[in-house]
C-alpha positions as CSV (number, residue, x, y, z in Angstrom):
1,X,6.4,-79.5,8.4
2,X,9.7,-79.6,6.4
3,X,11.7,-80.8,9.9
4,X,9.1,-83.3,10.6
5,X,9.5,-84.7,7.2
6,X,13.4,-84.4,7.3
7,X,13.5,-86.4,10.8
8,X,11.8,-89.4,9.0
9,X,13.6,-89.5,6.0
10,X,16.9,-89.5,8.0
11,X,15.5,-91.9,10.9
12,X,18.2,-94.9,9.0
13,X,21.2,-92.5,8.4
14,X,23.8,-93.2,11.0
15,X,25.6,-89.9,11.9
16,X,25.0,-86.4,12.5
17,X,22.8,-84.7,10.3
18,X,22.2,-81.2,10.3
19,X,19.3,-79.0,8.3
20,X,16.8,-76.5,8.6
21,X,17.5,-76.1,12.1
22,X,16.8,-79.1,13.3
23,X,19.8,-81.9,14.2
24,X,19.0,-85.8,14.0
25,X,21.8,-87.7,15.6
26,X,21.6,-92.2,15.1
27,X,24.7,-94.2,16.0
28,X,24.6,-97.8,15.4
29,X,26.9,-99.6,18.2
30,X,27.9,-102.3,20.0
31,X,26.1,-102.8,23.4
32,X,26.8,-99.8,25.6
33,X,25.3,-98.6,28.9
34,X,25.2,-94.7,28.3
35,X,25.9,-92.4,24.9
36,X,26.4,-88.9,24.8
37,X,27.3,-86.4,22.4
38,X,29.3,-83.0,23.7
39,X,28.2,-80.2,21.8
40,X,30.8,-77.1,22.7
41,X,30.5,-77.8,26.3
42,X,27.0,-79.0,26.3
43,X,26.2,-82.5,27.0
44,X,23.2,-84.4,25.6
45,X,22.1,-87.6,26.0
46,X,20.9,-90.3,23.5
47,X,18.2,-92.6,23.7
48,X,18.1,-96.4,23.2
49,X,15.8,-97.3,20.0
50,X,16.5,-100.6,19.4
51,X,18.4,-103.5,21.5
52,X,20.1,-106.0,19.4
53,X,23.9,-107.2,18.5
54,X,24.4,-104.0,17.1
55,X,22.3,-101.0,19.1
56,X,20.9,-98.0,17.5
57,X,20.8,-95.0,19.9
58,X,19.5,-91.6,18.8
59,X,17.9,-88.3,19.5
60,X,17.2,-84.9,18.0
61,X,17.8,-81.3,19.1
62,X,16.7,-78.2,17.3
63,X,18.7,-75.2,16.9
64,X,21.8,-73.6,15.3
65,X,24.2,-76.1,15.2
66,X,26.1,-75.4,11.8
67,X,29.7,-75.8,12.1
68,X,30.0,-76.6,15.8
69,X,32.3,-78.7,17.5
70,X,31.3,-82.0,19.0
71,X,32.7,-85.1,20.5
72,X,30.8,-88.3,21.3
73,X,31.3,-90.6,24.9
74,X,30.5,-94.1,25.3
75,X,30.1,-95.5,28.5
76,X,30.2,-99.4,29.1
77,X,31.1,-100.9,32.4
78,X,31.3,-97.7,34.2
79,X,34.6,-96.7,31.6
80,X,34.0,-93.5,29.3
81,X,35.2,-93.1,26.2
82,X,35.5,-90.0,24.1
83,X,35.9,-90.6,20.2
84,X,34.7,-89.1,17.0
85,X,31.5,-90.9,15.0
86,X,32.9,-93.0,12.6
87,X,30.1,-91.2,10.0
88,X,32.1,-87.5,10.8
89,X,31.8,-85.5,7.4
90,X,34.5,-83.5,8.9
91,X,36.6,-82.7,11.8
92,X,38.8,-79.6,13.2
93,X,42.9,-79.8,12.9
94,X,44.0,-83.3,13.4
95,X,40.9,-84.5,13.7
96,X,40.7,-83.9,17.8
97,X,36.7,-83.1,17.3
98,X,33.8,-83.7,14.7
99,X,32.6,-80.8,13.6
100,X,28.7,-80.7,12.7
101,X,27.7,-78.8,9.3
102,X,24.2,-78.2,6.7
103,X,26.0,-79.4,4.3
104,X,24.0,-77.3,1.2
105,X,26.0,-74.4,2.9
106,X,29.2,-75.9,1.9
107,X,27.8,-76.3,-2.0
108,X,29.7,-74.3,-4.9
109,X,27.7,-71.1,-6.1
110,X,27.6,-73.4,-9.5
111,X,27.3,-77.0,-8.2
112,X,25.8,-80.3,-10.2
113,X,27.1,-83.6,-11.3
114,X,28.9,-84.0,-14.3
115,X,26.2,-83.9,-17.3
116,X,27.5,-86.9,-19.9
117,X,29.6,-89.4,-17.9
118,X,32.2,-91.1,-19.8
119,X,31.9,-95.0,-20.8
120,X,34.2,-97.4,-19.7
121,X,35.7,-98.5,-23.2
122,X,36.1,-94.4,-23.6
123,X,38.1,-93.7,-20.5
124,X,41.7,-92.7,-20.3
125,X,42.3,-92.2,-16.6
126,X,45.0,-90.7,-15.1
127,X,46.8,-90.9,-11.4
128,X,47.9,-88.4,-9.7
129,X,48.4,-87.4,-5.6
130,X,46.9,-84.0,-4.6
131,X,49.9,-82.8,-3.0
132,X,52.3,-84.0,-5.4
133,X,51.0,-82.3,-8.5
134,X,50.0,-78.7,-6.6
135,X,53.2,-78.3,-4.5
136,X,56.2,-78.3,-6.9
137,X,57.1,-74.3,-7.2
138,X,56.8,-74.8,-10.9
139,X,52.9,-74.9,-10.3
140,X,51.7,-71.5,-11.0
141,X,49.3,-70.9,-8.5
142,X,48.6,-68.3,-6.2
143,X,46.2,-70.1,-4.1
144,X,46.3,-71.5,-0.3
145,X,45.4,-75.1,0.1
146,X,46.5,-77.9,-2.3
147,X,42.5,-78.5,-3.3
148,X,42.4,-75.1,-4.1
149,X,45.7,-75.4,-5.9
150,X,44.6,-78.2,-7.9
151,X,41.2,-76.3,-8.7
152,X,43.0,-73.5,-9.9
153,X,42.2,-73.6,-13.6
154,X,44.1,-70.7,-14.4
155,X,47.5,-72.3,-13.4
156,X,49.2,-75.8,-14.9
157,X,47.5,-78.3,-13.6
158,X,43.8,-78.3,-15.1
159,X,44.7,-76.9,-18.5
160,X,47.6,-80.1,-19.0
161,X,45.2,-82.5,-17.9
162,X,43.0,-81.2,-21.0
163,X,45.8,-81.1,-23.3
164,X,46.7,-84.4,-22.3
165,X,43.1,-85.7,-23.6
166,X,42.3,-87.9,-20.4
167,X,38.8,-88.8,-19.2
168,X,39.3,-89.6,-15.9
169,X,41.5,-88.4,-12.9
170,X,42.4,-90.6,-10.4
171,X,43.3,-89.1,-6.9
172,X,44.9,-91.0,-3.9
173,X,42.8,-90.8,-1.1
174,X,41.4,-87.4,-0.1
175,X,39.6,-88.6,3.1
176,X,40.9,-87.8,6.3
177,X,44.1,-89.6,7.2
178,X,46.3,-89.4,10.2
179,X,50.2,-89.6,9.0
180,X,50.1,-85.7,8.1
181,X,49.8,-83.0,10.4
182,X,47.5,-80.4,9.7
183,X,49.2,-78.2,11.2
184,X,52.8,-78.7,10.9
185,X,52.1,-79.2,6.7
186,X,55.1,-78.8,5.8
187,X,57.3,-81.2,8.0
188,X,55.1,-84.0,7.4
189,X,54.0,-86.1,3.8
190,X,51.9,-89.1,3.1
191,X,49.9,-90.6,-0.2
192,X,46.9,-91.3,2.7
193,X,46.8,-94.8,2.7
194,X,46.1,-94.4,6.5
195,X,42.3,-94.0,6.9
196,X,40.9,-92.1,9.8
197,X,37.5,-91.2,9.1
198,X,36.2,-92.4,5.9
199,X,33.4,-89.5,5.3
200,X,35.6,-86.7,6.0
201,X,38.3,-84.4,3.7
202,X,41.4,-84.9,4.6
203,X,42.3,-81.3,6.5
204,X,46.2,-81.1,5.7
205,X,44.9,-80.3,1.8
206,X,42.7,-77.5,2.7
207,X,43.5,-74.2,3.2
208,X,42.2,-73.6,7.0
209,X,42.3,-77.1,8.8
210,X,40.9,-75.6,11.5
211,X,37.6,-75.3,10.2
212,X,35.6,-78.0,9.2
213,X,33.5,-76.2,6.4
214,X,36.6,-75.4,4.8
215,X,37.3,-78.5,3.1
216,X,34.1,-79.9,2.3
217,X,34.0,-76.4,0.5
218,X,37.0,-76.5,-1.2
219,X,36.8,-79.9,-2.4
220,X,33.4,-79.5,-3.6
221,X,34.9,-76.9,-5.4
222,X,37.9,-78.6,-7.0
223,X,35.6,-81.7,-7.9
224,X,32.8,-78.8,-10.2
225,X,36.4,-77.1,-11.8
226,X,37.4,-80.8,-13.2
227,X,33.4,-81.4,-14.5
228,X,33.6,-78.1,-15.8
229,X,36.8,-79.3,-17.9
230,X,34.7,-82.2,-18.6
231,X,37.5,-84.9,-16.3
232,X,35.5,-86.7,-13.8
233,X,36.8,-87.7,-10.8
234,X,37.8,-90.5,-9.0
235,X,38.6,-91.3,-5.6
236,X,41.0,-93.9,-4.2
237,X,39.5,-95.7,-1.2
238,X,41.0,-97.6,1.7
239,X,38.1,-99.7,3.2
240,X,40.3,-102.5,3.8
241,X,41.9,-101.0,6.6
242,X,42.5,-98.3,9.1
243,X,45.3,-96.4,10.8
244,X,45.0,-96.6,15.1
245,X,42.9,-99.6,14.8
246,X,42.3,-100.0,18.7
247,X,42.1,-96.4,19.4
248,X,39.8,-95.9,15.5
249,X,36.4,-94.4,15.8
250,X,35.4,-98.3,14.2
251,X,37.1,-100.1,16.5
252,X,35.4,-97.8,19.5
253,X,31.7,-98.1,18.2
254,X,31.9,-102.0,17.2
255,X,34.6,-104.0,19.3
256,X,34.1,-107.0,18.2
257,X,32.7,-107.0,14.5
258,X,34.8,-104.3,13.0
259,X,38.2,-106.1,12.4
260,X,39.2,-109.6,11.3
261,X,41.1,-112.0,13.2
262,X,43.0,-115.4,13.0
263,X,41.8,-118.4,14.0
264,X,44.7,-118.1,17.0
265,X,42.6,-114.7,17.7
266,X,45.6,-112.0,16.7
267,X,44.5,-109.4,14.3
268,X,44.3,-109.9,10.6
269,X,46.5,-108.2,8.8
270,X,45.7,-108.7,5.0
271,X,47.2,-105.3,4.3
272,X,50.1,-105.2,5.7
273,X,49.0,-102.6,8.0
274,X,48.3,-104.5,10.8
275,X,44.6,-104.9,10.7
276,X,41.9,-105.7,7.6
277,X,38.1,-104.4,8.3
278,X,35.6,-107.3,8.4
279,X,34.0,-106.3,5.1
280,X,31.7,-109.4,4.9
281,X,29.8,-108.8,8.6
282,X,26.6,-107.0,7.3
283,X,27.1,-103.6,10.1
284,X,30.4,-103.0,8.1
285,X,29.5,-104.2,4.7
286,X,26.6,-101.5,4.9
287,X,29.5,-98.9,6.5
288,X,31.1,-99.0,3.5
289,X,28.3,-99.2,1.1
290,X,27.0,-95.9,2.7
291,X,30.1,-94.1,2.9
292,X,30.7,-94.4,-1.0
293,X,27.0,-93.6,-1.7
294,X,27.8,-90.8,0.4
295,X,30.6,-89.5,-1.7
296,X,28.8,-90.5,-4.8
297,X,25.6,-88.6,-4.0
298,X,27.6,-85.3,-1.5
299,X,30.6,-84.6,-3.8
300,X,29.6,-85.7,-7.2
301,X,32.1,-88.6,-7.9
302,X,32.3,-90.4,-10.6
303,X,34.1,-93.7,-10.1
304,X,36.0,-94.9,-7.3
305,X,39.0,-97.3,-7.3
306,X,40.0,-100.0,-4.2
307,X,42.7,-100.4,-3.1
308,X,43.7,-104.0,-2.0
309,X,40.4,-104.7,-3.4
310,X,40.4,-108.9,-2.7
311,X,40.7,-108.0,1.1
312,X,37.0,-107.3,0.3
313,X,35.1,-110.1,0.5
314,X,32.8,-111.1,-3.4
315,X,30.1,-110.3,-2.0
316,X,30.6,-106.7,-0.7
317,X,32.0,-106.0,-3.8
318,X,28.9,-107.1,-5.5
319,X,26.3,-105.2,-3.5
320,X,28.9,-101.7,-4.1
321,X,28.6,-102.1,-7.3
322,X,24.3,-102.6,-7.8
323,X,24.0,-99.8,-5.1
324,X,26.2,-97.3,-6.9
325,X,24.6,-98.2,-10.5
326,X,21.5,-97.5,-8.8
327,X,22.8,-93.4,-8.6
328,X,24.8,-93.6,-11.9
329,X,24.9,-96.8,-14.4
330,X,28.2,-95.1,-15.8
331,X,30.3,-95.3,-12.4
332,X,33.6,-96.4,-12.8
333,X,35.0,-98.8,-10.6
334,X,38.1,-100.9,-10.7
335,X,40.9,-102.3,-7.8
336,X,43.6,-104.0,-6.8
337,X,43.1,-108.1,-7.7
338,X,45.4,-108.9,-4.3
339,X,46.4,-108.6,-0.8
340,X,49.5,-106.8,0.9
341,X,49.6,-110.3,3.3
342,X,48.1,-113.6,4.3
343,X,44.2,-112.0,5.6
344,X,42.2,-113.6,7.8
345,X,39.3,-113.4,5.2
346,X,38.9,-117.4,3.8
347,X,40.7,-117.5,0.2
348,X,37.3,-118.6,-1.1
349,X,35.8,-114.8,-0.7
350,X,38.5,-113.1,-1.6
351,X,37.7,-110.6,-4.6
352,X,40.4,-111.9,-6.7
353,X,40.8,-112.1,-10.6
354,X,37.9,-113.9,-12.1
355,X,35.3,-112.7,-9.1
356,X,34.4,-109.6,-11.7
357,X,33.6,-111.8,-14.9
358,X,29.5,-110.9,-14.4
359,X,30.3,-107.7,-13.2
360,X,31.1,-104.1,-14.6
361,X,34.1,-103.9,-12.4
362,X,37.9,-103.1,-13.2
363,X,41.0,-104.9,-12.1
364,X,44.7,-103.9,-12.8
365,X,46.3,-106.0,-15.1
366,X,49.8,-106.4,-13.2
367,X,50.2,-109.3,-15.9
368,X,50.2,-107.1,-18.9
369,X,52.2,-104.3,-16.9
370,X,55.5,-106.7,-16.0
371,X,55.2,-108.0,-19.6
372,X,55.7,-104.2,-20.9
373,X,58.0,-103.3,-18.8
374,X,59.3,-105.9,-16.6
375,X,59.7,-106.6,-12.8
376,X,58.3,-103.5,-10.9
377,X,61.0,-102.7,-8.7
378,X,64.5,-104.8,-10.1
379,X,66.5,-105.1,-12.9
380,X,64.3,-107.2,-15.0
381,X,63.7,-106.3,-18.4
382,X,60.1,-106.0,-20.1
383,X,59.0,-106.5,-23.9
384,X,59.6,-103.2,-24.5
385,X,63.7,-103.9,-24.6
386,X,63.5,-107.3,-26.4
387,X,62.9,-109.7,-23.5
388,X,60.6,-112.6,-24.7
389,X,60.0,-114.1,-22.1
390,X,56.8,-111.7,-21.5
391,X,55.8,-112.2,-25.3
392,X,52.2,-114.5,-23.9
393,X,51.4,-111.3,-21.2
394,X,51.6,-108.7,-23.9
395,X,50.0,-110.3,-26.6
396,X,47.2,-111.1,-23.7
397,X,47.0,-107.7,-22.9
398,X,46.6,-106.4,-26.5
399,X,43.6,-107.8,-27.1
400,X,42.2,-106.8,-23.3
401,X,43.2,-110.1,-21.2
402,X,39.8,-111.7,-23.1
403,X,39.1,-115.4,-24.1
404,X,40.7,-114.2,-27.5
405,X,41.3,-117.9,-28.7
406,X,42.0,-121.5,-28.6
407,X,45.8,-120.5,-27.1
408,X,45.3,-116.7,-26.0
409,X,42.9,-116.6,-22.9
410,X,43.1,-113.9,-20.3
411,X,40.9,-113.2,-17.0
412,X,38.3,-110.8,-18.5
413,X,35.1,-111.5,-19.9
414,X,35.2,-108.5,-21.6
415,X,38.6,-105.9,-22.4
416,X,36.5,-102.5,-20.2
417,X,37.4,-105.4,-17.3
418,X,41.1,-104.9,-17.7
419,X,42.9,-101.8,-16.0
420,X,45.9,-101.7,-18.4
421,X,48.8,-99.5,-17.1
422,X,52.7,-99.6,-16.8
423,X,53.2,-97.6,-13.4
424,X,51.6,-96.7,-11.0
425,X,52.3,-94.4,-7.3
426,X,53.8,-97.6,-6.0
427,X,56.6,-99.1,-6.9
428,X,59.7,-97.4,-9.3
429,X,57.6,-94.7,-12.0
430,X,57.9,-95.8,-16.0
431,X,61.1,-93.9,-16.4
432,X,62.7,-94.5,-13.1
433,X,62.2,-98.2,-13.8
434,X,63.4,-97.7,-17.3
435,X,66.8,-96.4,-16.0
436,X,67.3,-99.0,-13.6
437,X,66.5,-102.0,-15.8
438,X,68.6,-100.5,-18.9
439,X,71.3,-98.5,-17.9
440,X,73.3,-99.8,-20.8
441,X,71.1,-98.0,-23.1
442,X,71.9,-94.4,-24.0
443,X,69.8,-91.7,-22.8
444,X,68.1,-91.1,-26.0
445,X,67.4,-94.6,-26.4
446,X,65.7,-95.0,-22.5
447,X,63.3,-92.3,-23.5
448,X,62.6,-94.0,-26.9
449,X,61.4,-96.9,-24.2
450,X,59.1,-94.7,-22.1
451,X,57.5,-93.5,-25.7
452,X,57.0,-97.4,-26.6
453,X,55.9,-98.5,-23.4
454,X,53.1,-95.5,-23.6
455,X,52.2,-96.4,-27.2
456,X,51.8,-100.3,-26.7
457,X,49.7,-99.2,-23.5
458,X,47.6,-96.6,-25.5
459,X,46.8,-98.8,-28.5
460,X,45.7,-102.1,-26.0
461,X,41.7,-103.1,-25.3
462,X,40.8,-102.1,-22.0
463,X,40.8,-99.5,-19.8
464,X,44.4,-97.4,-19.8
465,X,45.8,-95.7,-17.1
466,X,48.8,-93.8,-16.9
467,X,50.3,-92.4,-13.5
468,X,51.6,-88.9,-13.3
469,X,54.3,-87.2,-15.3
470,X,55.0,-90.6,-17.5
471,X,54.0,-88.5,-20.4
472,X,57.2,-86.7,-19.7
473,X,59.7,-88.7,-17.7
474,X,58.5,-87.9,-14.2
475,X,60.7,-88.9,-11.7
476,X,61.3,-89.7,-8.3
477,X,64.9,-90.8,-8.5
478,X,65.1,-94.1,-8.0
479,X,62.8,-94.1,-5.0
480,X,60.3,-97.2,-5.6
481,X,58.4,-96.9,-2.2
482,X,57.9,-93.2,-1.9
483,X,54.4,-93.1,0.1
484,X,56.3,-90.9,3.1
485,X,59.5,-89.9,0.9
486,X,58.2,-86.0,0.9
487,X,57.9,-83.3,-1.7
488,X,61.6,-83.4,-2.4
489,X,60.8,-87.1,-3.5
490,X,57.2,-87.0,-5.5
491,X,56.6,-83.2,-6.1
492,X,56.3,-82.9,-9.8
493,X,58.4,-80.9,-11.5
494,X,56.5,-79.0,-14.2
495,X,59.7,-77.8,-15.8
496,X,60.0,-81.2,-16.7
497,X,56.6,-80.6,-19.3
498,X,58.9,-78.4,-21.3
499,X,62.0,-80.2,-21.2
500,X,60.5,-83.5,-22.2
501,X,57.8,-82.0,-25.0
502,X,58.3,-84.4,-27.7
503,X,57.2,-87.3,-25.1
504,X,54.3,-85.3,-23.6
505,X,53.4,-84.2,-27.3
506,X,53.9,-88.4,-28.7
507,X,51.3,-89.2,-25.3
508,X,48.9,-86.4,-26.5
509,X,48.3,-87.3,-29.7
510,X,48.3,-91.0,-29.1
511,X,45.3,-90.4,-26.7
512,X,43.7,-88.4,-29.4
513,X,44.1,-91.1,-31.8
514,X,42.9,-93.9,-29.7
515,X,39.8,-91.2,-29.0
516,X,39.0,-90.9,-32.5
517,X,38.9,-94.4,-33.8
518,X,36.5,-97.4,-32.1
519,X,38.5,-100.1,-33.3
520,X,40.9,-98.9,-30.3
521,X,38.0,-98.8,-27.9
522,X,35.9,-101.7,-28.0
523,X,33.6,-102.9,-25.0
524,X,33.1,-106.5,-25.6
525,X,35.2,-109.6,-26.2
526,X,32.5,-110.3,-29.2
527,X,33.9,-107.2,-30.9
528,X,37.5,-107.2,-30.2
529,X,37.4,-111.1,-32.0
530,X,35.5,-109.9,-35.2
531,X,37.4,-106.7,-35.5
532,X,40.7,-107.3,-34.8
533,X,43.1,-109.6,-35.7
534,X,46.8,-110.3,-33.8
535,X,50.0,-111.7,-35.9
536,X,53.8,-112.4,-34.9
537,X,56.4,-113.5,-36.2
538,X,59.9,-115.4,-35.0
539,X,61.8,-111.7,-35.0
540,X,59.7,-110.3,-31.8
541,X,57.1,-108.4,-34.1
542,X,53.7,-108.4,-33.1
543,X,50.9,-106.5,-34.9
544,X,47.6,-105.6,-34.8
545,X,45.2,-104.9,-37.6
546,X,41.7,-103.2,-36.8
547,X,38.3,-102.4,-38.7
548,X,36.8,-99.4,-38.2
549,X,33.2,-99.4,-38.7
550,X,31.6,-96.4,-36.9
551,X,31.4,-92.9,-38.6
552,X,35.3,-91.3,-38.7
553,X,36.6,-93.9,-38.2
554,X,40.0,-95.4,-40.8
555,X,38.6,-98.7,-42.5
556,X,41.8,-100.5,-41.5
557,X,44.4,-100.0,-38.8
558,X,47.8,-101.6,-38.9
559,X,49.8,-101.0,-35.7
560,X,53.0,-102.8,-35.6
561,X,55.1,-103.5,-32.6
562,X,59.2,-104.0,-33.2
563,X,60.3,-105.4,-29.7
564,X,64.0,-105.5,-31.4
565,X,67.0,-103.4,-30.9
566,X,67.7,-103.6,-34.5
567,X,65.5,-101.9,-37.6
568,X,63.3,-105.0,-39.1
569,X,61.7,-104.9,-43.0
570,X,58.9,-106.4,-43.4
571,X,56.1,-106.5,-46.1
572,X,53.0,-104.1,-45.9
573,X,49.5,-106.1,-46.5
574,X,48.3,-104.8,-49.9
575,X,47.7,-101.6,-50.8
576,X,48.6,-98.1,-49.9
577,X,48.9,-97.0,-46.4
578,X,48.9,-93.3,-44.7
579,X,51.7,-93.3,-42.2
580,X,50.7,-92.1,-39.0
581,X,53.3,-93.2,-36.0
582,X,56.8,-93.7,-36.4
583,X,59.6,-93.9,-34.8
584,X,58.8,-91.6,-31.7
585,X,56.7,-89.0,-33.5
586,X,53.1,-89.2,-34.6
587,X,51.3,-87.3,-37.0
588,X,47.7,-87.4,-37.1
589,X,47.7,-85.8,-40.1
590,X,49.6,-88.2,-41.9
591,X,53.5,-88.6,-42.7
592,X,53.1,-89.6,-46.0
593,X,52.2,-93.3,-48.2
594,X,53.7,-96.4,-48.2
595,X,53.2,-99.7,-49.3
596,X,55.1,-103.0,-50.4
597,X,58.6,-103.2,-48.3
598,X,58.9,-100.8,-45.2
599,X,61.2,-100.3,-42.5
600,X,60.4,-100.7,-39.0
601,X,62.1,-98.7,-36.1
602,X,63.7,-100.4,-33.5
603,X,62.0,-99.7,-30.2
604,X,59.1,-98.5,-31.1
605,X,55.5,-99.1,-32.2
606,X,54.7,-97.9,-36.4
607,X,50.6,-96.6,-37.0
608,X,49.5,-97.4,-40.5
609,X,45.7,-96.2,-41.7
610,X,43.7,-97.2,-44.6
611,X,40.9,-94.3,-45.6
């Protein structure tokens, strides 16, 4: 009874599926005159259901088939071809076969969604690369297998990240990819921005590539660790594009419908890859729907983050994010507002900025970021040193990018629309950039910078996201387009924690301030105009003074920006105020009163609290 009732609940899942000994296998594909699936030497056939644009052939087999090998063949026109599903939830090394699997026998001994997921106008997420954080020999773990590494809450990793205070880690893609070798790990690197097969771990992070249960395990595993530390997790996704794109398991199943191309009839390349997926035909719009639902549902994940996100056409966009509220109203998602080249996708359905205003979903504020910090890979120089010339993007930014007023208007409808950040894996990191754009500055004073460019971040509306090791003047040495520079380039250095203490400690405590007072953290545009309000003056200060209202919160906030290289007095509004931030250090404690005429520090941003 329980197989006949799991062969009609999975009739419309494409794939493989495998449970209580009984496998269902449905492919949907362009027109093809045979289809057969190799299991370890045996061949079956499948059986044509329905005839249309896009065919659905299927049958079912009973047995054990848990972790065996397989490898589909399409025949049309006489011509085989041998390829992997494009629905594989994992593969052996390399991805050479699919690998079939119950998935319940891959679930953790403890194993459940997080319990209280985080709201939007709470989250703090950080960015970080699998590899990169896990490898460095500064990592104090034991284990095999970067997942493993990373889920290893006994060593570095897991116990910063809840020092640090954040909410939400972001992780470059984990599904498989095809620029590392799984089995020559060491001799090959890549952030993963190369999609294979979108359903399956990427096998170079586990630590048996060989076996396809392996890594479904052990990422399973390292996803319940960061719920158990209360972080949820989310995943960076590539459905824009894909690595091989004649010789993908996409291109193989659907021909014709699965990439874009130019009105001339060469290949769209939107991403700079040389191909863009044709997100708005309804086969591959409901491909990628399923494939996050997929994640969402399988491995527990909590918000996911596009990249090139107006490659996707608006309305793709739209249906991931109903479908995914359906599962989890909380789920974060934001993207990239742009393309990596001219796509074959008309400009009018691009997902740019503006396309989210009804919506829930994030997009990075690349506006607010230059004005911070400057140009992301030159010698320009941001606010943060005193050039005015970005004064209108980082006012905009304070208040979230919202219609604040008459002359301060932004793209967001609301500030949790706004992905606010300084640096991200592309591009020079914080103080990399820092060093570049202000090598006249001494040492001391470039890491009074990365402290101010943190602090103006951390004290914005919106969502803020830091990449990894700006809390302590991660490096990559100059490097800005590291995505195959190796370990030797991107590994972090966790002696670096240590050395740099009083900027990961000023980071800390900022999050913990922003965490402990709403007036920081406000969802709507409506609030953010009754509760805050913004003031400048001619001598590059710009100020922010907030009303707390909910319980613990101060009933007044003063944070005050100096954007000069010189010390500036100015006059404190009335009354006596508790000195929390200055100069480079916080105290959430308090420093001590002030009021009337008060110094502010060059460089840096001054925290002032009424009780």
């Amino acid at each position: 009874m329980n197989n006949t009732l799991m062969r009609h609940e999975k009739v419309t899942k494409n794939g493989l599926t495998f449970q209580n000994g009984c496998l269902y296998v449905r492919f949907q594909l362009e027109k093809a005159d045979e289809v057969w699936i190799h299991i370890e030497g045996f061949a079956y056939p499948l059986h044509l259901k329905e005839r249309q644009d896009v065919d659905v052939w299927s049958m079912e087999l009973e047995g054990e088939f848990h972790q065996k090998e397989y490898i589909v063949e399409i025949i049309r026109d006489g011509e085989s071809v041998f390829t992997i599903d494009p629905w594989a939830v994992s593969t052996n090394a390399n991805s050479q076969m699919g690998v079939i699997l119950d998935l319940k026998k891959t679930n953790p001994i403890v194993w459940e969604p997080l319990q209280e997921q985080v709201k939007a106008k709470d989250a703090v997420i950080y960015e970080t690369h699998v590899r990169d954080f896990t490898v460095h020999e500064s990592f104090d773990s034991k284990e095999k297998g970067f997942m493993n590494r990373f889920g290893d809450d006994s060593a570095s990793g897991i116990k910063h990240l809840r020092e640090l205070g954040i909410t939400h880690l972001h992780l470059l893609p984990l599904f498989d990819f095809t620029s590392v070798d799984d089995e020559n790990i060491e001799g090959t690197y890549n952030w993963g921005y190369d999609p294979f097969l979108f359903n399956a771990p990427e096998g170079s992070y586990s630590s048996n590539p060989e076996d396809g249960a392996v890594r479904v395990r052990e990422m399973k595993q390292m996803v319940q660790t960061l719920h158990d530390n209360n972080i949820s997790v989310v995943m960076d996704v590539v459905y824009n594009h894909t690595s091989h794109e004649r010789y993908n398991p996409l291109h193989i199943f659907f021909p014709t419908i699965a990439y874009r191309k130019y009105s001339t009839g060469e290949w769209g390349n939107g991403s700079g890859c040389g191909n863009e997926l044709q997100t708005e035909h309804p086969v591959i719009r409901q491909f990628i729907v399923d494939s996050l639902l997929y994640w969402q549902k399988e491995y527990h994940i909590d918000g996911f983050r596009f990249d090139l996100m107006a490659l996707y056409d608006d309305e793709t966009i739209y249906t991931i994010e109903r479908e995914l509220q359906k599962e989890n109203p909380d789920i974060l998602l934001y993207g990239e507002p742009w393309t990596g080249g001219v796509s074959a996708l008309p400009l009018e359905k691009h997902f740019l900025k503006g396309k989210q205003w009804d919506t829930k979903v994030a997009l990075f504020n690349d506006e607010f970021r230059n004005g911070i910090k400057g140009d992301n890979d030159g010698y320009e120089k941001g606010m943060i040193a005193g050039n005015e010339y970005h004064q209108m993007a980082v006012l905009r930014g304070l208040v979230g990018s919202i219609h604040y007023n008459e002359w301060l208007t932004g793209f967001a409808k609301d500030p949790v629309q706004s992905i606010n950040y300084v640096s991200a894996h592309d591009n020079l990191c914080l103080f990399d950039k820092i060093e570049k754009s202000c090598p006249e500055f001494a040492y001391q004073d470039r890491i009074r910078l990365n402290k101010f460019a943190l602090s103006v971040l951390l004290t914005s509306q919106g969502i803020p996201f830091l990449s990894q090791g700006s809390e302590f003047l991660y490096t990559k040495n100059g490097h800005h387009n590291a995505y195959n520079a190796g370990d030797g380039v991107n590994a972090i250095d966790w002696k670096r924690k240590n050395e740099n203490e009083s900027v990961f400690a000023f980071t800390r405590d900022l999050i913990r301030f922003r965490k402990d007072q709403s007036a920081l953290r406000l969802g709507c545009a409506n609030d953010v105009r009754k509760r805050t309000s913004l003031f400048l003056n001619e001598h590059k200060l710009i100020g922010l003074s907030l009303s707390g209202e909910d319980d613990g919160d101060y009933e007044d906030i003063l944070v005050l920006h100096n954007f000069n290289s010189f010390n500036y007095t100015t006059t404190l509004p009335a009354g006596e105020w508790l000195l929390i931030a200055y100069d480079g250090k916080i105290d959430l404690a308090g420093m001590e009163w002030v009021e009337g005429s008060f110094q502010l520090p060059y460089y840096s941003t001054t925290i002032l609290v009424k009780l």
